[in-house]
KEBAMAR-187655 format. One line per field, with one value per residue (C-alpha): residue number from 1; residue in one letter; x, y, z. Coordinates in Angstrom, 1 decimal, decimal comma, always signed. Example, Ala and Ser with C-alpha at 12.3 -4.5 7.8 and 13.67 -1.06 7.14 Angstrom:
residues 2
n = c(1;2)
res = c(A;S)
c1 = c(+12,3;+13,7)
c2 = c(-4,5;-1,1)
c3 = c(+7,8;+7,1)
***
This chain:
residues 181
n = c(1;2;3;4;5;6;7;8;9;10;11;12;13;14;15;16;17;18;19;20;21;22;23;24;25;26;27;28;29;30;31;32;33;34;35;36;37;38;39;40;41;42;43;44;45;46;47;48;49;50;51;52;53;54;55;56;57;58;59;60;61;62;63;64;65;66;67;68;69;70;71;72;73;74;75;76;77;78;79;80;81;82;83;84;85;86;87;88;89;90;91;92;93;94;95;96;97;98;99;100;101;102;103;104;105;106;107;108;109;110;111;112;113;114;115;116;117;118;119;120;121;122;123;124;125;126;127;128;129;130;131;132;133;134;135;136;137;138;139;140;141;142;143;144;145;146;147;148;149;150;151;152;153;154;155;156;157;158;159;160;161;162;163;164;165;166;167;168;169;170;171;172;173;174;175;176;177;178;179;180;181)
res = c(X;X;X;X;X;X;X;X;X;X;X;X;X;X;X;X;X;X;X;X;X;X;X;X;X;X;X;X;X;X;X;X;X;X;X;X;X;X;X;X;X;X;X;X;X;X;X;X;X;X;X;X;X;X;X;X;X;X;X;X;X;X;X;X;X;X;X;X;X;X;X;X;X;X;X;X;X;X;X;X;X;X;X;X;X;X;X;X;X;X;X;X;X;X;X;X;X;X;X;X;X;X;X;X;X;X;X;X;X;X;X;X;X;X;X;X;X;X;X;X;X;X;X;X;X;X;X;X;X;X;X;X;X;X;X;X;X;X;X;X;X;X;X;X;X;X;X;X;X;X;X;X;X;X;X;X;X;X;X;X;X;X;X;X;X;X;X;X;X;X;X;X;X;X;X;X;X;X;X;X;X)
c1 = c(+0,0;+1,2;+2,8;+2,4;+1,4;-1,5;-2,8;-5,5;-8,6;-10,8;-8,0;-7,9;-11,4;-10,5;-7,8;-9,6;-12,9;-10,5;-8,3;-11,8;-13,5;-13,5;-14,4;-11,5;-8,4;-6,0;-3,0;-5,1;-5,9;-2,2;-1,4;-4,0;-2,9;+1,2;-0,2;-1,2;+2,6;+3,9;+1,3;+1,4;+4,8;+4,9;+1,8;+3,4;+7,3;+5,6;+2,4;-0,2;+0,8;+1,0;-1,9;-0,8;+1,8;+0,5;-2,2;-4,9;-6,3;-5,5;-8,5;-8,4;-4,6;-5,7;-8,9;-6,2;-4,2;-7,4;-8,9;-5,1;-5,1;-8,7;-8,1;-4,6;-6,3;-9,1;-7,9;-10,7;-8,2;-5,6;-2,1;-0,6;-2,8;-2,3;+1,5;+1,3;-0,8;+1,9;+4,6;+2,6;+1,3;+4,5;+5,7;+3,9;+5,0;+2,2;+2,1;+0,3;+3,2;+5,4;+3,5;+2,3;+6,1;+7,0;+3,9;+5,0;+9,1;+8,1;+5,3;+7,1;+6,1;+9,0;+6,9;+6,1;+9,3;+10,8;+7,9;+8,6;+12,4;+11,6;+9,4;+12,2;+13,5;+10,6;+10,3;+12,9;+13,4;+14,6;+18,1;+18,4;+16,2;+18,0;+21,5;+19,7;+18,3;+21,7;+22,5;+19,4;+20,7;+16,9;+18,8;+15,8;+15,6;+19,2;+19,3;+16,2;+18,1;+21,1;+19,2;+17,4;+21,3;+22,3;+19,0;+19,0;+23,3;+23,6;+27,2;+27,2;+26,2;+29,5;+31,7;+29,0;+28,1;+31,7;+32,6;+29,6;+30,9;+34,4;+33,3;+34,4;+31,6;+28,6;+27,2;+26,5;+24,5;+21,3;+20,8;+19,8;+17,2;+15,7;+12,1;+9,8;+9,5)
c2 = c(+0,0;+3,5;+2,8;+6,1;+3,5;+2,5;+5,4;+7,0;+9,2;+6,0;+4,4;+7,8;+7,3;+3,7;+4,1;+6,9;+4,8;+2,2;+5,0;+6,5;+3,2;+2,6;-1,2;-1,7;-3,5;-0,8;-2,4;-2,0;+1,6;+1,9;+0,7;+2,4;+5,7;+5,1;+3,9;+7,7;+9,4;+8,6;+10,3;+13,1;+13,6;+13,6;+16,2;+18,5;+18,2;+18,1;+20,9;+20,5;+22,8;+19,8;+17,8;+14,8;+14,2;+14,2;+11,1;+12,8;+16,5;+19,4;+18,8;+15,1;+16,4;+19,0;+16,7;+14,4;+16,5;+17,8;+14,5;+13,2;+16,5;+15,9;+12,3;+12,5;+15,5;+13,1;+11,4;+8,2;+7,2;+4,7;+5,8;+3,4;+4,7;+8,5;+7,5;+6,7;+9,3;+11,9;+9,5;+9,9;+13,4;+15,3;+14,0;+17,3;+19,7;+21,4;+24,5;+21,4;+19,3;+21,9;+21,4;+17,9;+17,2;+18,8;+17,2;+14,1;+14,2;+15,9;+13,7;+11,0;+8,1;+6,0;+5,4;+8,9;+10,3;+7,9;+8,8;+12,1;+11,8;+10,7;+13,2;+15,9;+14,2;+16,0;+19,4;+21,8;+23,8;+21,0;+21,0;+20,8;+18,1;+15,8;+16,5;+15,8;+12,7;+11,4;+10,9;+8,2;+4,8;+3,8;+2,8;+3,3;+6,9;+7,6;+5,6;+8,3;+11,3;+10,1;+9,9;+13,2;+15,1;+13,9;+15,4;+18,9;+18,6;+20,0;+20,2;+20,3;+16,4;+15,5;+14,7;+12,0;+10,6;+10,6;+8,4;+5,6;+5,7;+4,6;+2,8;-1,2;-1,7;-0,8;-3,3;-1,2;-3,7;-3,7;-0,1;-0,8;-0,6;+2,3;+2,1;+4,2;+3,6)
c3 = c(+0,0;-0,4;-3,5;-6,2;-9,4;-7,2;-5,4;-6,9;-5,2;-4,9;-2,8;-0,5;+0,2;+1,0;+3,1;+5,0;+5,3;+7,2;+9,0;+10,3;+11,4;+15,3;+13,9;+12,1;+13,8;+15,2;+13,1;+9,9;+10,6;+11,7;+8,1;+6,6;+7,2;+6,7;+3,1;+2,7;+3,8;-0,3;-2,0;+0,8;+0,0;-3,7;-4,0;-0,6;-3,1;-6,6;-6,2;-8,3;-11,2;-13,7;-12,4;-14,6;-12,6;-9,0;-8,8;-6,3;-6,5;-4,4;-2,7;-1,7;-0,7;+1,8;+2,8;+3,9;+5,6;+7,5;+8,3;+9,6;+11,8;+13,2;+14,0;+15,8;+18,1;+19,0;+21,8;+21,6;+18,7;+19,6;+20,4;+18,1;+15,6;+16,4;+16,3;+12,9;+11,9;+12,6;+10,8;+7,6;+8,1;+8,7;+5,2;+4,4;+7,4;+8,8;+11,5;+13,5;+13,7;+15,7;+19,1;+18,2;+18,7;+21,2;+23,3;+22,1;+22,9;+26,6;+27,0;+29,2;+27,0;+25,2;+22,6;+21,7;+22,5;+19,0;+17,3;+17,8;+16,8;+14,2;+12,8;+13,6;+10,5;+8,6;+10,0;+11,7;+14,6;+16,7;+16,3;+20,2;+20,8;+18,0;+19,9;+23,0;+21,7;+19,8;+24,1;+24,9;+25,7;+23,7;+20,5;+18,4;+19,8;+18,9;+15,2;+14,7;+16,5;+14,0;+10,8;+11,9;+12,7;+9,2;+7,3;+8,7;+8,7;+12,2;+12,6;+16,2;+16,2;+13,4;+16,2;+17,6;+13,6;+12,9;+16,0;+15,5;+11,3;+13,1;+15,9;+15,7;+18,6;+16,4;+14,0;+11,6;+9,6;+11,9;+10,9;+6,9;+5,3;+7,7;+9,3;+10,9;+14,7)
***
């Protein structure tokens, strides 16, 4: 799911339908809405001035953004669920996302706190947090803080991503392919 040769508006609809339904199995809705980070990120990069090449409308693009917003602020949905709601959402930075990770790194949860990370990935301003993360002994927090560091180039971390690149004591090999937390 997710993929941009199969996406189309009826498949929005779809995957909302699912993401929407209280009936639906949390891990489905979970999956449901990371299926809709691609497209979000292709129409947020691309626009919609050639609307050839983006395969939903402007519309359905801001009706998803708007539905992702309502449904992480509703607190009846499940974390797991609102989790991945912001992992697909952010791939097309909104003012929301700001507090919605700040809440979330503060928040005293584990889980947040890596979701969080790694959505400072996708939008800036958290150049402090990131250093402050690349020090958690979670390993999951700091591959996110690392991969975050490296995307927004904050040279103040170098020193810490130049000494795991020559570390002998890292497998290096658990770290690739990437995932989302």
């Amino acid at each position: 799911m997710g993929d941009l040769t199969v996406i189309n508006e009826e498949l929005v609809d779809v995957l909302l339908s699912v993401l929407r339904s209280g009936d639906e199995p949390k891990k489905l809705r979970a999956q449901a809405v990371i299926s809709l980070g691609p497209v979000l990120e292709h129409a947020d990069t691309d626009g919609f001035e050639e609307p050839d090449d983006v395969p939903i409308t402007e519309q359905t693009f801001h009706r998803i953004q708007e539905s992702l917003r309502r449904l992480y602020l509703d607190a009846d949905v499940p974390k797991e669920v609102r989790r991945r709601i912001l992992e697909a959402s952010v791939r097309a930075p909104e003012n929301w996302h700001q507090d919605a990770i700040r809440a979330a790194y503060s928040g005293g949860d584990e889980d947040w706190k890596l979701t969080a990370v790694f959505w400072m990935r996708w939008v800036r301003g958290f150049d402090d947090k990131i250093l402050e993360a690349l020090e958690d002994e979670n390993e999951e927090i700091h591959y996110q803080a690392v991969c975050a560091a490296g995307n927004w180039e904050i040279d103040s971390a170098w020193s810490h991503v130049a000494a795991l690149l020559t570390s002998k004591e890292i497998d290096k090999s658990c770290c690739w392919p990437p995932s989302t937390p």
